[in-house]
N, C-alpha and C positions, 0 to 999 in steps of 0.2 A: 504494500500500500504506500503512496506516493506524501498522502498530506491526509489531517481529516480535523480540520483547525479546529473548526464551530464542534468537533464530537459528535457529529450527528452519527455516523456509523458506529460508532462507538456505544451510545446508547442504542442503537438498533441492535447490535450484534457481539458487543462489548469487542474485546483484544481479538488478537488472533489465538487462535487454539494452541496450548502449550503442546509441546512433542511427548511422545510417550516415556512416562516417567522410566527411570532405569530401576531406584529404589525409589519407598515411599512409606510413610507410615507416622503413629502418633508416640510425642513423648509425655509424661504427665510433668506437670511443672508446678507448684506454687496454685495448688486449686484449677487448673484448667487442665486441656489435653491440647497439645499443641499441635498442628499436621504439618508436615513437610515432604518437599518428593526432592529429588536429583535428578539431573539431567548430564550426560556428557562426563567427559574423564580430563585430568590434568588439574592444574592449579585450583583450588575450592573459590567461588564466588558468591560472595551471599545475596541473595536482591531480598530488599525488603520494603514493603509496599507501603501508600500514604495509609491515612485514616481512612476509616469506612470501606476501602476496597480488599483484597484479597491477592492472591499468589499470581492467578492468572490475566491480572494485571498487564503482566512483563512479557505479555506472550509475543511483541514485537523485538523483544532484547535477547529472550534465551535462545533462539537460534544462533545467531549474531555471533553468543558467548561461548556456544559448544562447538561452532565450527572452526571458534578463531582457536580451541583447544583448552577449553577450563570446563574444573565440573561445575555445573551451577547448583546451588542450593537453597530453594524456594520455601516459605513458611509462609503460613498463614498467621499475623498477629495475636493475640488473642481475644476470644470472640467476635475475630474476623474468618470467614472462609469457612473452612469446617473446622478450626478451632473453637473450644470452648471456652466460656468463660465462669467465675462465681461471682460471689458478690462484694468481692473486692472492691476499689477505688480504681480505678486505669492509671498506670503511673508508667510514667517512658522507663524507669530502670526497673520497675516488672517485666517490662516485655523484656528488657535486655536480660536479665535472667532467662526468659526463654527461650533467647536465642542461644546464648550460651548452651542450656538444657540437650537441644536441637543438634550442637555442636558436638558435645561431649557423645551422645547418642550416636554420631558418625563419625565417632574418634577422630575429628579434623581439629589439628592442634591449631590452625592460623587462617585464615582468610581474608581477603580480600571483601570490602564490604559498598553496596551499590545502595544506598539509599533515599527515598522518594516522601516528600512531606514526613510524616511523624518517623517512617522507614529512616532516616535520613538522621533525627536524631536519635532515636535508638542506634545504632551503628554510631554514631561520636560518641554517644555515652559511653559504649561499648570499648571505643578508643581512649576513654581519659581512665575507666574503672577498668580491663581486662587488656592493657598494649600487648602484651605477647602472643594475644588471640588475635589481633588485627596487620595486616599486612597493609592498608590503607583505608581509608573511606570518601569514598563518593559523597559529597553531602548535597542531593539536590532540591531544591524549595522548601527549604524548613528555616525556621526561625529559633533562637537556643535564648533567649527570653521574647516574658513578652512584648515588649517595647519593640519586637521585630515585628510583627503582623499590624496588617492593614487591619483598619476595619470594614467588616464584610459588607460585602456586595453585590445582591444577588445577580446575575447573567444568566442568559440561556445556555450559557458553554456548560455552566458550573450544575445549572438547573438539569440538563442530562445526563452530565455526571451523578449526581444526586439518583436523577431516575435510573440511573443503569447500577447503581452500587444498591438500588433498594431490592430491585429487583434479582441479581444477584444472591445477596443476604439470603431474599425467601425462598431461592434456588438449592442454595449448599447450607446453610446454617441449620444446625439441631435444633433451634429455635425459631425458626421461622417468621411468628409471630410478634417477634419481640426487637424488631428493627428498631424504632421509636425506641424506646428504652435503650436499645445500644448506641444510638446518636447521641442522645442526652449524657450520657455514661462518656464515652470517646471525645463531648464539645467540653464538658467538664474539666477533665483535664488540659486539654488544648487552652483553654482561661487562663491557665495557671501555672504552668509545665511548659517548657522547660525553665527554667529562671539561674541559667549561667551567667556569673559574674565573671570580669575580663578576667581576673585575677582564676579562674576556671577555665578557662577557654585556653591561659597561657601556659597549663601545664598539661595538656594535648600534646604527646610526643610522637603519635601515629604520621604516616602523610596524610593532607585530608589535601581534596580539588572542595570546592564550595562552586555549588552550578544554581544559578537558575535563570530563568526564562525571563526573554526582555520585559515581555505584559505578564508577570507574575499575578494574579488578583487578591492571594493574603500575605507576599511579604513582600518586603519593603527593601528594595535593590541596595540601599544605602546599608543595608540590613546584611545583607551580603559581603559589601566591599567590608563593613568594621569586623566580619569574623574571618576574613581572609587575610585582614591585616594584624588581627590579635592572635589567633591559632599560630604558631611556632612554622613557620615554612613552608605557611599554605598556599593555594593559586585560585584562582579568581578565575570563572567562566561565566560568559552572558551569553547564553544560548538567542540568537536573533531569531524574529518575527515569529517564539512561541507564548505559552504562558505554562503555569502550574500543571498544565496536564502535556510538556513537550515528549514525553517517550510515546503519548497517542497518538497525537497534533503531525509529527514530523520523526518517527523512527530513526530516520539515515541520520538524519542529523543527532539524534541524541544517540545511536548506537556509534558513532564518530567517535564521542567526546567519551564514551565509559569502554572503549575499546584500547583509547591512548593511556586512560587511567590503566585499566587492568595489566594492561603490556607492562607500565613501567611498574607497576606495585610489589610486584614479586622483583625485581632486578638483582634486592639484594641478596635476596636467598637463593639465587641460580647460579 
């Protein structure tokens, strides 16, 4: 697929179909069950997906990743996808626990991490609390407090997305019914979470790229340059004429830029 700016095909038919899984399966973690599949062999890559959406999200990148020669390794959030969730509170360093969980469960000591809206922080969490487990992160359209998000504003880009992630949800979740409730749950956090002080940000000793989309709609590009200038060694990418949702909007283009990441993430341990 060429472009699909406005998401209209994206809410008709969501992502492209993920490839068949190679392994797959649930780990239990901290009150949920977590699902993850693998794709492809070589270097481990984790992709992990915004809020509200799900694994097969990335179904435009994991080709991409398994041909250029890395395993990929897909999770679904908690109480995203056919993940479960309790009645915990949603906290970015919960998930990061599960991703960990995830890791440990496929004896992969290091990876490489590709992350998308809250996907994005989770993976830097993951980079300042477990560096031995991260060979770099991807951090694209998230914000690490809140002083980095816009305030919302609804679009019809956003409003598809919205309808393709509901419908989704009452597709693969155990709960079906309880979308609503898991928005309220996942916006709650998003208020509040992340809240990195610079003085946090500067003891980041992973590689981290900081990417996002020229027409971002919840954060705030200035928002971008101050953690690419505070993170220890970072680089700064302005993906042109996409927004918040560019891995759907423009494929080539965002499978460009987490191609050059991944290439150089492992360099040192080859």
């Amino acid at each position: 697929m060429q472009s699909d700016d406005e998401l209209k095909h994206f809410e008709a038919h969501g992502a492209a179909p993920l490839p068949e899984a190679q392994e797959e399966g649930f780990v239990d973690n901290a009150g949920a069950r977590i699902a993850w599949s693998t794709c492809g062999a070589g270097h481990p890559v984790v992709l992990l997906h915004g809020g509200l959406g799900h694994r097969g999200n990335w179904g435009y990148q994991v080709p991409t990743l398994v041909e250029a020669g890395h395993r990929v390794i897909l999770i679904d959030s908690r109480g995203h996808g056919r993940s479960t969730r309790d009645a915990q509170p949603y906290s970015y360093e919960l998930m990061a626990s599960d991703v960990l969980a995830v890791l440990d469960t496929l004896q992969v000591q290091k990876a490489a991490f590709i992350g998308w809206s809250d996907g994005a922080c989770t993976a830097l969490i993951l980079g300042r609390r477990a560096p031995q487990r991260v060979a770099g992160v991807f951090f694209f359209a998230c914000n690490m407090d809140p002083g980095g998000a816009k305030p919302f504003v609804p679009t019809p880009v956003i409003d598809r997305c919205f309808r393709r992630h509901r419908a989704d949800y009452e597709a693969l979740s155990a709960t079906p019914g309880e979308f609503d409730a898991f928005v309220a749950a996942v916006s709650e956090m998003q208020r509040t979470q992340p809240d990195y002080s610079a003085a946090d940000l500067a003891q980041i000793r992973v590689r981290v790229t900081v990417a996002i989309g020229e027409h971002d709609e919840f954060i705030k590009q200035e928002h971008a340059v101050y953690l690419a200038q505070t993170i220890p060694d970072a680089e700064l990418i302005v993906l042109p004429n996409v927004s918040h949702f560019a891995p759907l909007q423009r494929p080539t283009l965002f499978n460009g830029a987490i191609e050059r990441f991944v290439g150089t993430a492992f360099e040192a341990d080859d």
